[in-house]
Structure formats: C-alpha cells, structure tokens
N, C-alpha and C positions, 0 to 999 in steps of 0.2 A: 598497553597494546592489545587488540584483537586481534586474535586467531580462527582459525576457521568452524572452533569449538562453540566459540559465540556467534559466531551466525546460525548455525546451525542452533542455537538453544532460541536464535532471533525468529526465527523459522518455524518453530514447535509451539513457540509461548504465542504468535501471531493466530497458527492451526488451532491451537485452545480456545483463543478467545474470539475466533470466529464461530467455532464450533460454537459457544455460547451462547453469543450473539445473533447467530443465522437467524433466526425465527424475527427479531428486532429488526433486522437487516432488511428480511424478507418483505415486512411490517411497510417498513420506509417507503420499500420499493412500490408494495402496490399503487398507492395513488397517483404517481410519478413515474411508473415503467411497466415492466414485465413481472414485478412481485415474483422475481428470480435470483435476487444478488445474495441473497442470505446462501439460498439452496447452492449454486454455480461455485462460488468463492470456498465453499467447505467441503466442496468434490475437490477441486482445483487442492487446499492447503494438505486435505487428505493426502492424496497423492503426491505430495509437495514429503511430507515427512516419510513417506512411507518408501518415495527414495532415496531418500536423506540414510535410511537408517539401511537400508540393501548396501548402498555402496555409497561408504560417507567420502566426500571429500576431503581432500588434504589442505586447499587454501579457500580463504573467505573468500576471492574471483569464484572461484569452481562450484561452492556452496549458494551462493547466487547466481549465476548460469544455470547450473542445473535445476534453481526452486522457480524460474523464471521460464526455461521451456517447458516444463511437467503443469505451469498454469496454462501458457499459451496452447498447450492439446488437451489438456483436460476441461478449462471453464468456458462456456459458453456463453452468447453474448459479447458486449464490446471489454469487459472488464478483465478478460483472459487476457487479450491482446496489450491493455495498458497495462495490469499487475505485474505483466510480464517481459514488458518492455523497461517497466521501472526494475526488475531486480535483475536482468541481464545487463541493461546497461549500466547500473552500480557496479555489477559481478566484472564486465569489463575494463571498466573504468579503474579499478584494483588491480588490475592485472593477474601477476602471478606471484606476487609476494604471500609468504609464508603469513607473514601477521603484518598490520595496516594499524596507523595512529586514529586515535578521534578525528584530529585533521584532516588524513587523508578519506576515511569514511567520509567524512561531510564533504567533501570533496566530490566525489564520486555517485554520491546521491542527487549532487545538483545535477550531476549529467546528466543521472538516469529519470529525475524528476524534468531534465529540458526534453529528453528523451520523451516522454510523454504526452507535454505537452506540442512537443513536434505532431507525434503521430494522431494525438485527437484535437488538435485545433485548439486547445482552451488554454482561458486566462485566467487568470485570480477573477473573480468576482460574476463567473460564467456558473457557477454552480453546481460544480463539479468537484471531483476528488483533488482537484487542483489548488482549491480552496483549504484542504488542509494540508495538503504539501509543502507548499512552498509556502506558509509561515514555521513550518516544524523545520527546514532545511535552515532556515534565517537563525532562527534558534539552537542550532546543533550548536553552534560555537559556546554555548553556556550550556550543554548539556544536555545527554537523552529525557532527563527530566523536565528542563526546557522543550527541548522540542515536544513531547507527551502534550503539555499543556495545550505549546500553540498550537497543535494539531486539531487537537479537543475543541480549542476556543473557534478555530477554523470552521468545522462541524457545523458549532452551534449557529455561526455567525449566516451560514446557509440560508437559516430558514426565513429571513424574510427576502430571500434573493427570486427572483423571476429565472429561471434555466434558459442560457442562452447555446448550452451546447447540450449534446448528449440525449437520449432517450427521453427524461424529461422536458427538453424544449419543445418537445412534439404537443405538450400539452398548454402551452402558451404562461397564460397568469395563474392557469390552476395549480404552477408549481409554487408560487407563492406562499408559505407558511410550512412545508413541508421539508424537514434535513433532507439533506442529500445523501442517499445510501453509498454511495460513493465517497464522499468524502467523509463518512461515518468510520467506513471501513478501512479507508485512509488513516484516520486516528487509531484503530486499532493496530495498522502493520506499525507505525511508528510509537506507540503505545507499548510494542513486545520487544524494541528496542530498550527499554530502560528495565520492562520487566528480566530480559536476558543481561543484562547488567548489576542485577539485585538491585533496583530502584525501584 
C-alpha cells in the first residue's frame, strides 16, 4: 500500500532530478520553444517540496493537491497549468483515503493523465508530454519500473515526430528530430515514481 509518505518522497525524488536535469531540459527546449522548461519546472518542484516539508500532508489525495496548485502559481508557461492539472487530478481522483493500492494509484493517474490531455488538446503521437504518459499509465499495471521505461521509451520515440500541439507546433517541421522537453520531463515525474519505491 501507499501512503502519503511515498508521495511525498515521489515529489522530492522528481524535484532532484529535474534539478538535474534543468539545464538538459532547458537544452531541448531551445530549438522548439522558450528554452524555459528546464529553468520554470525546477521553480515550480522547488516550491513543490518546500511545501511539502512546511506543512506535510496526511493523505496521498492532499500530497498531490497541494504539489499540483504550488506548480500551477509558481511555473510559468503552459507546463504549470498541465503538471498541474496532472497531479491534482490524481490527488482527486484518490480522494481522501489514508493509503491507496498500486491499483488504485494507476487508477487515478489515468484520470489525471485524461485530465491533461482535456485541457491541452493532445494525443499520443502530437509531440507532447502526452507521448510519455500515457504509455507509462498502460504500464503501471506491471510496475513503476515498467512504467519508468515506457515513459523513457515515449521520450525517445519524440524525436522523429513533427509537433502537432504545444509551443513547438509553432515551429512546423523544424520540430522534427528534436525530444520533446515535455515529454522528457514527463519521463522524469514518472521516473521518481519507482525511484520513491526503492526501484
């Protein structure tokens, strides 16, 4: 079972390795956006842990709620809005139970992953953070380890995509050959998933 202990370490291990990450992040983003997603996302997880540890919550709902509005006012850009729409509407979707099975987590992540793709219009193979979602959500059912991968393999599978949604469509076929810092960074929240599991 999960508790709200492991989210809350899902939260921290994600803030790590964007910290990381940021400058790679950043990297991706230039030739495809704002050469902002590195810098935005590690204000956002900054803030993200630093209310985690002020006033921790009691349930895994509470601990996604609150790491989901703290990106939606903290990150700038369209990535606050999704990051944040994905981990309230998980945090929702959990309600108010004390501890949540694997089951029900994968559960609740499909929500907050349809959650997303509600509010930015995108599909698999749009070129988007969508791209590693929703094969890592297909995957929960064998495992955060499974989902890690397909998330990763989502990422990579990007880069010969053409962007048909998001900041990079603006640039037509010169998105072609470049990951998606989106769905990069997508691989890493679900990545801190198995790290916060000792995987």
């Amino acid at each position: 079972m999960l508790d709200a202990d492991f989210f809350r370490r899902w939260m921290t291990a994600t803030a790590a390795s964007v910290h990381r990450e940021a400058e790679r992040l950043t990297a991706l983003d230039s030739p495809i956006g704002d050469a902002d997603h590195g810098s935005n996302l590690q204000r956002g997880f900054t803030a993200v842990t630093a209310a985690l540890e002020k006033e921790p919550p009691t349930t895994p709902g509470a601990v996604l709620i609150l790491a989901g509005r703290r990106l939606i006012s903290t990150v700038g850009g369209a990535s606050g809005p999704l990051y944040g729409t994905l981990l309230r509407g998980t945090g929702k979707a959990l309600g108010d139970a004390d501890e949540v099975s694997e089951e029900e987590f994968a559960q609740a992540f499909r929500a907050g992953v349809d959650g997303v793709m509600k509010l930015g219009g995108a599909a698999p193979g749009d070129k988007t953070m969508i791209d590693a979602l929703v094969p890592a959500v297909d995957a929960l059912g064998d495992g955060f380890g499974a989902a890690r991968a397909a998330a990763e393999q989502g990422a990579v599978a990007t880069i010969p995509l053409q962007a048909r949604k998001g900041r990079a469509s603006y640039v037509g076929e010169r998105s072609i050959g470049h990951q998606d810092p989106g769905a990069t960074s997508a691989a890493l929240l679900v990545a801190g998933l198995a790290e916060a599991n000792g995987e």
